[in-house]
N, CA, C, O and CB atoms as a CASP TS submission, in Angstrom:
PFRMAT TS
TARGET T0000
AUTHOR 0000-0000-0000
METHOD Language model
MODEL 1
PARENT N/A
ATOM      1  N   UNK     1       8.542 -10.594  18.983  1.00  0.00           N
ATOM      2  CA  UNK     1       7.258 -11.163  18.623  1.00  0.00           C
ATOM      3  C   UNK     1       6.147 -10.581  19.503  1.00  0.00           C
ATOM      4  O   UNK     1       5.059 -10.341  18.980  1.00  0.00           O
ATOM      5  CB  UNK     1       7.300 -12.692  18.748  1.00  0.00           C
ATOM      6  N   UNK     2       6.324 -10.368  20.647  1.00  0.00           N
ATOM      7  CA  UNK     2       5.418  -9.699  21.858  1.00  0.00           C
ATOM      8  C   UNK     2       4.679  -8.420  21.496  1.00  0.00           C
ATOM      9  O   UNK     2       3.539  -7.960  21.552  1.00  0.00           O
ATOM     10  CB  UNK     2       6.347  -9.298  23.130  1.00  0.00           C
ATOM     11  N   UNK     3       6.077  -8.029  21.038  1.00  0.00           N
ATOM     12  CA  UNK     3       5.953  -6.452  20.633  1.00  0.00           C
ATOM     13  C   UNK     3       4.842  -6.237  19.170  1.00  0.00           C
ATOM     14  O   UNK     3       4.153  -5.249  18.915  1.00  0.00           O
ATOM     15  CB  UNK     3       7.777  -5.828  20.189  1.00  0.00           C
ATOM     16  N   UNK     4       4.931  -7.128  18.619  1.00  0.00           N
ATOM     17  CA  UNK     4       4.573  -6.701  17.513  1.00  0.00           C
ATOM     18  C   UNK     4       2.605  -7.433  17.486  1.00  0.00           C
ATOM     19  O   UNK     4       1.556  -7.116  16.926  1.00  0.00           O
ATOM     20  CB  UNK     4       5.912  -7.325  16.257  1.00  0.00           C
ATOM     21  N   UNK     5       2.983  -8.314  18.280  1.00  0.00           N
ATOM     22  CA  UNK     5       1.384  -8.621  18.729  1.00  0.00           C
ATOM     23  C   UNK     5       0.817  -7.626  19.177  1.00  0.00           C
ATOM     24  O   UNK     5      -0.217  -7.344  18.572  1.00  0.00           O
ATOM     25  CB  UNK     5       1.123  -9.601  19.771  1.00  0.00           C
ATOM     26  N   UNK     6       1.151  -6.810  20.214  1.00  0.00           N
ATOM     27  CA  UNK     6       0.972  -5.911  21.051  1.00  0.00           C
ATOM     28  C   UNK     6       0.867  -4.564  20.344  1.00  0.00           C
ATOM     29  O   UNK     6       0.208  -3.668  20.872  1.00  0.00           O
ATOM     30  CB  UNK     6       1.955  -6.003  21.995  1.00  0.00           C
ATOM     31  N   UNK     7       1.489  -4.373  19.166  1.00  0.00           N
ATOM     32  CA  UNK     7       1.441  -3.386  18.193  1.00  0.00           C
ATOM     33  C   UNK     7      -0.080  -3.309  17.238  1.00  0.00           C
ATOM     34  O   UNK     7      -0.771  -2.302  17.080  1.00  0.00           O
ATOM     35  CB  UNK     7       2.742  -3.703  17.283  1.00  0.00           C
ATOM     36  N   UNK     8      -0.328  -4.661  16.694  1.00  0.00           N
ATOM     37  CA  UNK     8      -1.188  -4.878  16.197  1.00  0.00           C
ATOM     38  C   UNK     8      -2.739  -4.973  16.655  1.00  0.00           C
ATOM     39  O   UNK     8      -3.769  -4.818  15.999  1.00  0.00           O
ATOM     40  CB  UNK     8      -0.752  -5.627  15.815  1.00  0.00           C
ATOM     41  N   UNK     9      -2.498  -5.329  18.208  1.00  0.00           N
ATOM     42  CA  UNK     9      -3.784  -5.168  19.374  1.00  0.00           C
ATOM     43  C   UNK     9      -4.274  -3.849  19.506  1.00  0.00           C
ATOM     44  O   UNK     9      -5.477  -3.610  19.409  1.00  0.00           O
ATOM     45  CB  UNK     9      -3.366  -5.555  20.906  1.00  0.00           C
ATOM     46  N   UNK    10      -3.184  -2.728  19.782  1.00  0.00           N
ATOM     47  CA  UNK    10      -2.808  -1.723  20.139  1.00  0.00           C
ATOM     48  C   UNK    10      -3.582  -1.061  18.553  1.00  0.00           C
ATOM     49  O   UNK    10      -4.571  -0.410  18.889  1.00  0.00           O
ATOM     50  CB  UNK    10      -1.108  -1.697  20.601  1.00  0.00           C
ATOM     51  N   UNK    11      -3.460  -1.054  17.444  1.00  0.00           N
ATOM     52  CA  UNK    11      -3.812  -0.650  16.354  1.00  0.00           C
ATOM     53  C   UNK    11      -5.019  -0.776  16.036  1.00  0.00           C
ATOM     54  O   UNK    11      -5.701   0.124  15.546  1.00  0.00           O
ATOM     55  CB  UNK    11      -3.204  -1.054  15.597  1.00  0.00           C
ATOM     56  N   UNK    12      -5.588  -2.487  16.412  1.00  0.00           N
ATOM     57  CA  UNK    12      -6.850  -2.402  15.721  1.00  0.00           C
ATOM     58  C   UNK    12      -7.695  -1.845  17.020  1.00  0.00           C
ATOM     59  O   UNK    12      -8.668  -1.179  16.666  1.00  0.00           O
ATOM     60  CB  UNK    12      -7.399  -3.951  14.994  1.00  0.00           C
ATOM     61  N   UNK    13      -7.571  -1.945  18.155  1.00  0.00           N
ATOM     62  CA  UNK    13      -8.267  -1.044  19.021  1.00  0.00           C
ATOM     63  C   UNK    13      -8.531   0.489  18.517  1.00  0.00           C
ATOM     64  O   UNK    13      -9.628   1.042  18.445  1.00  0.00           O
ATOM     65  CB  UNK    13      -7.483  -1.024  20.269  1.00  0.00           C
ATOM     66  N   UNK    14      -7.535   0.917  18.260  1.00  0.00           N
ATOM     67  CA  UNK    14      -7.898   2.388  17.855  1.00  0.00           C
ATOM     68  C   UNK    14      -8.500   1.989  16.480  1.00  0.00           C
ATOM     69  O   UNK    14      -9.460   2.737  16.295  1.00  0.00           O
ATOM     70  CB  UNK    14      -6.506   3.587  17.768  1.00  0.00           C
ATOM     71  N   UNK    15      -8.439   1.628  16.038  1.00  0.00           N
ATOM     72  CA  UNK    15      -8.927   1.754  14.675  1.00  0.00           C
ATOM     73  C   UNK    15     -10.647   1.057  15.188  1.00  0.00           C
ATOM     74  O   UNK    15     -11.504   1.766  14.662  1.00  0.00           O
ATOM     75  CB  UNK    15      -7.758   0.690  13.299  1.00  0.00           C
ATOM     76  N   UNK    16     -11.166   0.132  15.871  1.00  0.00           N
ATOM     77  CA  UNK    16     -11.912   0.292  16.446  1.00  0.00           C
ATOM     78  C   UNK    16     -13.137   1.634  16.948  1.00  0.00           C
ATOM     79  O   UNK    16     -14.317   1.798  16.639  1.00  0.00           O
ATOM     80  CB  UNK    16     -11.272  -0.151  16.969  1.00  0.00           C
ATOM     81  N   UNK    17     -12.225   2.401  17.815  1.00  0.00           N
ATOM     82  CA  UNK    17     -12.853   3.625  18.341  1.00  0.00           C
ATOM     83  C   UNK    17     -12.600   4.288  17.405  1.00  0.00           C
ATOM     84  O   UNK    17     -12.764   5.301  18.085  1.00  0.00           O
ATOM     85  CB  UNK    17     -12.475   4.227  19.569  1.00  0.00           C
ATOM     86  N   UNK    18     -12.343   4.690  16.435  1.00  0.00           N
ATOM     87  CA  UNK    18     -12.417   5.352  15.198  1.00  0.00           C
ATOM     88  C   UNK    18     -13.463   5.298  14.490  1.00  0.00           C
ATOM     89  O   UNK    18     -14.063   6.263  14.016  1.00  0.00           O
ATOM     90  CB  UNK    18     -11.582   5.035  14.472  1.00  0.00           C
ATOM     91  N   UNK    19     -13.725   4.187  14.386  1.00  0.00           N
ATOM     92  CA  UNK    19     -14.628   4.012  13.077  1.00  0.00           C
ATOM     93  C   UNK    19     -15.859   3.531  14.203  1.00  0.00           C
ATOM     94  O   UNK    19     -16.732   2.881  13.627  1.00  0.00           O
ATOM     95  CB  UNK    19     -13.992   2.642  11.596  1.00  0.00           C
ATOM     96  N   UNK    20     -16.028   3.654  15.200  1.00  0.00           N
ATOM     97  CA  UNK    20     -17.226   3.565  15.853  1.00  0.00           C
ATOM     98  C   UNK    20     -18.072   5.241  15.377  1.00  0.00           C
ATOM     99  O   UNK    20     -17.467   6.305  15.243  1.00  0.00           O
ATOM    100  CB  UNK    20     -16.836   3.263  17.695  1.00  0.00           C
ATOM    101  N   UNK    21     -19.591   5.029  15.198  1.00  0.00           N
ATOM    102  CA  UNK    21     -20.376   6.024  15.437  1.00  0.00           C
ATOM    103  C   UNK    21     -20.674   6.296  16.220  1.00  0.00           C
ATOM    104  O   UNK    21     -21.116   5.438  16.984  1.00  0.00           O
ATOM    105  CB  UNK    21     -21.076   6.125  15.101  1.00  0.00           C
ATOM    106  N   UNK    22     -20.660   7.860  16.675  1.00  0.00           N
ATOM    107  CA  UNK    22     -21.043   7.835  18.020  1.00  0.00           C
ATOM    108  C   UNK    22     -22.247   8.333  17.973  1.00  0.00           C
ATOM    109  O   UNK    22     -22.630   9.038  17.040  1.00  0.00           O
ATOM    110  CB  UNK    22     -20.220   8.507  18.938  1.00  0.00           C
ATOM    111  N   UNK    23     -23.305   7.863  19.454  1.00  0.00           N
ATOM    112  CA  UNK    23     -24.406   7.511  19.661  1.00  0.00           C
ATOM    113  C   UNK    23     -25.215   8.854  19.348  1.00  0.00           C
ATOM    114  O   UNK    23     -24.572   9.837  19.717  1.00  0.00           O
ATOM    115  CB  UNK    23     -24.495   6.883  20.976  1.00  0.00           C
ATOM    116  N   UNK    24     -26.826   9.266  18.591  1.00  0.00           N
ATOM    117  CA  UNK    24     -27.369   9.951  18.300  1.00  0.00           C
ATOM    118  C   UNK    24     -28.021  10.587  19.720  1.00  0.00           C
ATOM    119  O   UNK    24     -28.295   9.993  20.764  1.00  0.00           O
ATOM    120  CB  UNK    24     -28.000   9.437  17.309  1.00  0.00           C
ATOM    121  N   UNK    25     -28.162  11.956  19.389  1.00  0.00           N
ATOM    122  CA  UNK    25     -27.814  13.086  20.421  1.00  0.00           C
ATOM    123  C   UNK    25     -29.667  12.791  20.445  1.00  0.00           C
ATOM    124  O   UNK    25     -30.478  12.749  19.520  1.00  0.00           O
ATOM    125  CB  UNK    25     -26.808  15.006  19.833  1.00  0.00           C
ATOM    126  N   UNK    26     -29.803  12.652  21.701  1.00  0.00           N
ATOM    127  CA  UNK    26     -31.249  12.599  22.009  1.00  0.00           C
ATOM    128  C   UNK    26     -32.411  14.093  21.740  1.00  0.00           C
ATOM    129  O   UNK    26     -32.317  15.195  22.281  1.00  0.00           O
ATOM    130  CB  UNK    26     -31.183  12.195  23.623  1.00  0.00           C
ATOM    131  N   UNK    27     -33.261  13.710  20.918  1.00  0.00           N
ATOM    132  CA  UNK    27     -34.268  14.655  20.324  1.00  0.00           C
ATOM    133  C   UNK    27     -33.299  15.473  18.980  1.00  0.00           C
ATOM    134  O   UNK    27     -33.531  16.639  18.661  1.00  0.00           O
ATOM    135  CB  UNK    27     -34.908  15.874  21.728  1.00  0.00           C
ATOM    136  N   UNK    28     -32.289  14.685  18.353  1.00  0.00           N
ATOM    137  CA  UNK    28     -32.112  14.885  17.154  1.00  0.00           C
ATOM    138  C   UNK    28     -33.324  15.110  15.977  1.00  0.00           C
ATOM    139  O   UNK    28     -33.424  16.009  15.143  1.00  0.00           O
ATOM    140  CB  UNK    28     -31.376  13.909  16.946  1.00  0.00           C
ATOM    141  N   UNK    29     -33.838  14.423  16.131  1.00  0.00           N
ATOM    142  CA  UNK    29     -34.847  14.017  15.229  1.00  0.00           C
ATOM    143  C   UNK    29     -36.318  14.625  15.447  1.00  0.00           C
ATOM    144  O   UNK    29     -37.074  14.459  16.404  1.00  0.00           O
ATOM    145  CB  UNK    29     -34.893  12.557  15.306  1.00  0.00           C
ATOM    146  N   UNK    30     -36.426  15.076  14.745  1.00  0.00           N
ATOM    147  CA  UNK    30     -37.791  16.307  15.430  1.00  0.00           C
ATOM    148  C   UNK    30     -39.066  15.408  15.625  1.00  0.00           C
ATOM    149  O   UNK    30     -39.653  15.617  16.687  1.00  0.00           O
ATOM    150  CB  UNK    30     -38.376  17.847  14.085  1.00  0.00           C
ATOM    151  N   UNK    31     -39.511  14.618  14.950  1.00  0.00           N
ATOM    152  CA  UNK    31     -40.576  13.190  15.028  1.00  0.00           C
ATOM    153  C   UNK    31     -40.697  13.018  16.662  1.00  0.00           C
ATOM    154  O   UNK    31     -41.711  13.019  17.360  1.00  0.00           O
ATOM    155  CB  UNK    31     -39.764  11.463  14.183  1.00  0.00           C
ATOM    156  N   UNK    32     -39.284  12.866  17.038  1.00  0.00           N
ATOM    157  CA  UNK    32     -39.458  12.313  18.399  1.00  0.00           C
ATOM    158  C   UNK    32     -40.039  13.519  19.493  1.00  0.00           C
ATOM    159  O   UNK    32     -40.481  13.404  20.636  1.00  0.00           O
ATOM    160  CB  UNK    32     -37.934  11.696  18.891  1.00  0.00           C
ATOM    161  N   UNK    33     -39.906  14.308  18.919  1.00  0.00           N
ATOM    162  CA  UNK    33     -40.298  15.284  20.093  1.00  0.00           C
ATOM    163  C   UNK    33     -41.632  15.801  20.479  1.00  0.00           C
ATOM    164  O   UNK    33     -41.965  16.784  21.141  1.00  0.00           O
ATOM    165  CB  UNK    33     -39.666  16.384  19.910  1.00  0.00           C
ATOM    166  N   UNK    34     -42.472  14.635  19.735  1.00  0.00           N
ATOM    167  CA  UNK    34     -44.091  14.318  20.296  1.00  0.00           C
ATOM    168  C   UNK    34     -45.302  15.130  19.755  1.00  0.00           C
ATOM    169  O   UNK    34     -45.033  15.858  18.799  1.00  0.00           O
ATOM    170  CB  UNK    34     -44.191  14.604  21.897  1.00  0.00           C
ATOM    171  N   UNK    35     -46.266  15.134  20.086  1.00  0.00           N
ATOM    172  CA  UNK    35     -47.326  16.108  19.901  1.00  0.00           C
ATOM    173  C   UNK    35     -47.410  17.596  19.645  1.00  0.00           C
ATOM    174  O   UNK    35     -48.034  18.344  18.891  1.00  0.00           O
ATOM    175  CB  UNK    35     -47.898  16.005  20.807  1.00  0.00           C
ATOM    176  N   UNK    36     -46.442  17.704  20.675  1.00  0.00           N
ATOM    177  CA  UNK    36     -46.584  19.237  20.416  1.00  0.00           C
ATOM    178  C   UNK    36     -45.892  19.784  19.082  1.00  0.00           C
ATOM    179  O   UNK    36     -46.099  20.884  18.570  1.00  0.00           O
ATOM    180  CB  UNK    36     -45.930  20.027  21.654  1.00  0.00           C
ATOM    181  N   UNK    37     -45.181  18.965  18.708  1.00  0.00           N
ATOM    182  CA  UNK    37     -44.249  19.387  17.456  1.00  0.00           C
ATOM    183  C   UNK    37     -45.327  18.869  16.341  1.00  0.00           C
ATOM    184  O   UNK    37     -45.943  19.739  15.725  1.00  0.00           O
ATOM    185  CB  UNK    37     -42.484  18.514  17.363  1.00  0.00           C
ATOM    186  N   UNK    38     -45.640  17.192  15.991  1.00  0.00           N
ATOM    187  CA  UNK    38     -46.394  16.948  14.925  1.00  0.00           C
ATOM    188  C   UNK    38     -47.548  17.783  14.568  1.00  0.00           C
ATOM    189  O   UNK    38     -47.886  17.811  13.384  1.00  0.00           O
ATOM    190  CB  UNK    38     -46.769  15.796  15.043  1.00  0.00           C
ATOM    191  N   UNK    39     -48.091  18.357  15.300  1.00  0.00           N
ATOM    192  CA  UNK    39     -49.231  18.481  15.120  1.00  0.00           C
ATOM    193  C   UNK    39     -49.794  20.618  15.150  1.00  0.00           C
ATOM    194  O   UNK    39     -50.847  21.223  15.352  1.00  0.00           O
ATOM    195  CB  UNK    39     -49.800  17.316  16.380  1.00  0.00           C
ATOM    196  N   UNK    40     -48.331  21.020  14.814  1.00  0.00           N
ATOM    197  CA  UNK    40     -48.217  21.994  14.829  1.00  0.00           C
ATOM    198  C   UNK    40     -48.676  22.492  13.197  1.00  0.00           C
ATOM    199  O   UNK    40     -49.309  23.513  12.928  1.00  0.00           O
ATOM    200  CB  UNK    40     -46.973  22.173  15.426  1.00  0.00           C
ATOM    201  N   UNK    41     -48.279  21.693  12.436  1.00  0.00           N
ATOM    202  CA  UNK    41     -48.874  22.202  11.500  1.00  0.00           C
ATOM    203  C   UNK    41     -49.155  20.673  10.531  1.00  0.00           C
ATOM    204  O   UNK    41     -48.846  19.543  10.910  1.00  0.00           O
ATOM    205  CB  UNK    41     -47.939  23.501  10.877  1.00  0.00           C
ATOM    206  N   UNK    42     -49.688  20.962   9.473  1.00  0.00           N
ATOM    207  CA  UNK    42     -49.792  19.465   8.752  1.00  0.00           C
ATOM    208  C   UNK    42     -48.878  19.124   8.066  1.00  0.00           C
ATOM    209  O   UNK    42     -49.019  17.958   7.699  1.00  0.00           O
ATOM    210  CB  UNK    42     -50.801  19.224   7.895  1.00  0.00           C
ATOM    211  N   UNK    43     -47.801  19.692   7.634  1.00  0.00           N
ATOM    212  CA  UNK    43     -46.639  19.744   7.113  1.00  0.00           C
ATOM    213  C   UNK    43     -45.844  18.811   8.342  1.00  0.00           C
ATOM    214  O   UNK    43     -45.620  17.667   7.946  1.00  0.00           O
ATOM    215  CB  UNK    43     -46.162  21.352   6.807  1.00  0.00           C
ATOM    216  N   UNK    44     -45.492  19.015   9.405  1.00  0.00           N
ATOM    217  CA  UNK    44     -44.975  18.031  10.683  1.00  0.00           C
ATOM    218  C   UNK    44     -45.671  16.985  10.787  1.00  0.00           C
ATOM    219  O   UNK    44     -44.956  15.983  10.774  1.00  0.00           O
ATOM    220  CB  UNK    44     -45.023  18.588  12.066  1.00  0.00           C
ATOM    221  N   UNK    45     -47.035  16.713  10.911  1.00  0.00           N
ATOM    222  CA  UNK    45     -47.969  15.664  11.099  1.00  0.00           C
ATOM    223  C   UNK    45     -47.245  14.698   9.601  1.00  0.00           C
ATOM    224  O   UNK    45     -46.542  13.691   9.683  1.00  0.00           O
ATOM    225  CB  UNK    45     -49.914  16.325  11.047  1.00  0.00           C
ATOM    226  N   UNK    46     -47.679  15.373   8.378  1.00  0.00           N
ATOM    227  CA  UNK    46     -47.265  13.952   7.441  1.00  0.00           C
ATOM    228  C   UNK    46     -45.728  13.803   7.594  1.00  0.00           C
ATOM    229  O   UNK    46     -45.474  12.623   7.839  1.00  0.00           O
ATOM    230  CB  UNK    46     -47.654  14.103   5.589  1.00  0.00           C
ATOM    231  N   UNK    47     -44.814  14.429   7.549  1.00  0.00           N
ATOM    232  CA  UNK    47     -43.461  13.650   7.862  1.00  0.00           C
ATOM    233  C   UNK    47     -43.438  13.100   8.905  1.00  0.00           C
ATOM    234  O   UNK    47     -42.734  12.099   8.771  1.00  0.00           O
ATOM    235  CB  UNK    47     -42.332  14.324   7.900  1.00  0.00           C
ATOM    236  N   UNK    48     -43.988  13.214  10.359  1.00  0.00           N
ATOM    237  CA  UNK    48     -43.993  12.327  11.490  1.00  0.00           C
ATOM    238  C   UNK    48     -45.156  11.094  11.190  1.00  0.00           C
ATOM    239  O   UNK    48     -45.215  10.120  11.940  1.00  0.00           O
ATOM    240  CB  UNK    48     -44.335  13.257  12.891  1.00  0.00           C
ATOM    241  N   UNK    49     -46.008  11.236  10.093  1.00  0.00           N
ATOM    242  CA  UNK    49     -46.702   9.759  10.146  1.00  0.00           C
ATOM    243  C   UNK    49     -47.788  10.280  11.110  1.00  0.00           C
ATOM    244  O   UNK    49     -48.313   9.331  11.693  1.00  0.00           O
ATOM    245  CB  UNK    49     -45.662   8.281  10.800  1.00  0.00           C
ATOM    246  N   UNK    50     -48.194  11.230  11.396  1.00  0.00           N
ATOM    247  CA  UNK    50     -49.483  11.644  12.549  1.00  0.00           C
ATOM    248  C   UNK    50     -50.576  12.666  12.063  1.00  0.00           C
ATOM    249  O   UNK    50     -51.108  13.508  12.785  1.00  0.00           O
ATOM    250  CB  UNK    50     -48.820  12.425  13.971  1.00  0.00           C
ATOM    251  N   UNK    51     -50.784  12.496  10.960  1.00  0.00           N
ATOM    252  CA  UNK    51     -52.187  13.060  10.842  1.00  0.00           C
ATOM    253  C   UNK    51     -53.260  12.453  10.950  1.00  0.00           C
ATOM    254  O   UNK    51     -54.293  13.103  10.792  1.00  0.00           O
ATOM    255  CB  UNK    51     -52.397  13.546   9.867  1.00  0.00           C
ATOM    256  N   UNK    52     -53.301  11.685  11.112  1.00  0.00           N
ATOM    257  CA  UNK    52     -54.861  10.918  11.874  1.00  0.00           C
ATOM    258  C   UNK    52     -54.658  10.872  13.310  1.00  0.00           C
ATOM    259  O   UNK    52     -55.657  10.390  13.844  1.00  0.00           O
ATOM    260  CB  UNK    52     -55.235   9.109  11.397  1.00  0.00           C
ATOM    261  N   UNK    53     -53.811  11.166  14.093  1.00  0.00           N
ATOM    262  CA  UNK    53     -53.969  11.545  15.309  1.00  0.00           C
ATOM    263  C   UNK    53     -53.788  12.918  15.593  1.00  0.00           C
ATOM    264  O   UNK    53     -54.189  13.227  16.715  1.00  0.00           O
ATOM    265  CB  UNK    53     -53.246  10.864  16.012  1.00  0.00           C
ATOM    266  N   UNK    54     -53.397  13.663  15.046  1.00  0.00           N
ATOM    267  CA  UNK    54     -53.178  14.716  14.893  1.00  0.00           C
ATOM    268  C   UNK    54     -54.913  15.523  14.660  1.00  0.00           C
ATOM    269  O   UNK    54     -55.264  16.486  15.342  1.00  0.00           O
ATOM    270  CB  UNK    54     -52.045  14.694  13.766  1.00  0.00           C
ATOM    271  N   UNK    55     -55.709  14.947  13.690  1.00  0.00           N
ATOM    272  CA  UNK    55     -56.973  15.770  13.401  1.00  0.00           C
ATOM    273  C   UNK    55     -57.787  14.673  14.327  1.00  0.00           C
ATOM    274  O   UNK    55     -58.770  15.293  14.733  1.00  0.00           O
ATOM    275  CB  UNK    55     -57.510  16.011  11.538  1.00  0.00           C
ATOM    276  N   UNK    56     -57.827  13.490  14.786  1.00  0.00           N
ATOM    277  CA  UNK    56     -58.628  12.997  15.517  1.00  0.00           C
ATOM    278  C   UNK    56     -58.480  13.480  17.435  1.00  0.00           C
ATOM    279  O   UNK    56     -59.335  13.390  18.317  1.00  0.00           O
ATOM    280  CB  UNK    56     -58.407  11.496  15.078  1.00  0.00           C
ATOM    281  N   UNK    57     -57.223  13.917  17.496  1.00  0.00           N
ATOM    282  CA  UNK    57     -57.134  14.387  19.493  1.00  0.00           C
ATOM    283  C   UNK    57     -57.033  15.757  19.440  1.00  0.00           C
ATOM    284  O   UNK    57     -57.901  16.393  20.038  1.00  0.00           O
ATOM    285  CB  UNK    57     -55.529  13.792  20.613  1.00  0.00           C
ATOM    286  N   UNK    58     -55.881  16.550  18.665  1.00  0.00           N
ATOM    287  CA  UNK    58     -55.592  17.843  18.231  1.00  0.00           C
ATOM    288  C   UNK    58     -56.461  18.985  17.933  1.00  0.00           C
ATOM    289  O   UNK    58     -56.934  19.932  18.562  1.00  0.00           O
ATOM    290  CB  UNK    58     -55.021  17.691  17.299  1.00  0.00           C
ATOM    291  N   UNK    59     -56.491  18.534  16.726  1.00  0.00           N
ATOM    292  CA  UNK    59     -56.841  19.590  15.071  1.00  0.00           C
ATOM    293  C   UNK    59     -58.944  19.925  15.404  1.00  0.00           C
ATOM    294  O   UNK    59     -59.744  20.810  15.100  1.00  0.00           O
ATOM    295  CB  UNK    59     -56.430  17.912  12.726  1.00  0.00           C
ATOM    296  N   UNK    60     -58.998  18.491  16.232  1.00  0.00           N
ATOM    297  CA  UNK    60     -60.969  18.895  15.908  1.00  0.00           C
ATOM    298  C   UNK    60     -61.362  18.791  17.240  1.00  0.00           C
ATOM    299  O   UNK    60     -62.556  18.623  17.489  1.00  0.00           O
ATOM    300  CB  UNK    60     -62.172  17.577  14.791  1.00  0.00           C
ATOM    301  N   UNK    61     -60.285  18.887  18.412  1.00  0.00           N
ATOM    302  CA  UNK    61     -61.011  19.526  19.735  1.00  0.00           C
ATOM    303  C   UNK    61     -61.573  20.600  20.156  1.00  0.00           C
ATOM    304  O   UNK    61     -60.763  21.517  20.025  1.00  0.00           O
ATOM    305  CB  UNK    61     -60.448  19.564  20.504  1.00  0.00           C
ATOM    306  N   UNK    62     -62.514  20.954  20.581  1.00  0.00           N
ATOM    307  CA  UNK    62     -63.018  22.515  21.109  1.00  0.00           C
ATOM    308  C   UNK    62     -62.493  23.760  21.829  1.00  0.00           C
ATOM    309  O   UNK    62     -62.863  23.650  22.998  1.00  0.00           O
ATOM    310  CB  UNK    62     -63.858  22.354  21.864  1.00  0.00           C
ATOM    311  N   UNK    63     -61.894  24.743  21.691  1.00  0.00           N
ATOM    312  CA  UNK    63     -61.345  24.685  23.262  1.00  0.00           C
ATOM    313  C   UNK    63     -62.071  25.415  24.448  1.00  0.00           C
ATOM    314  O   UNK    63     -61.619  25.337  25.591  1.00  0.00           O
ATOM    315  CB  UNK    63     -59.932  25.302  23.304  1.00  0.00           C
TER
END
């Protein structure tokens, strides 16, 4: 009976770490990688959600 508890503990643990996802690899996601990326072109700005910051700090400064 021990054994077979112990079998079944033993099982759903792995089956556990199996079917866990593992954690997203930091700066996967190009959005996250800030200003310098959104605002590189307007094509990056609308998929990151930043074209109004993008033409208001960016796009219409002097240099």
């Amino acid at each position: 009976m021990k054994f077979t508890a112990l079998f079944v503990f033993i099982f759903a643990l792995i089956a556990i770490v199996l079917c866990t996802e593992a954690p997203p690899v930091l700066g996967a996601k190009k959005c996250t990688w800030g200003p310098a990326y959104w605002c590189d072109s307007k094509e990056n700005a609308e998929e990151c959600g930043a074209v109004e910051h993008c033409q208001s700090k960016v796009w219409n400064k002097s240099t």
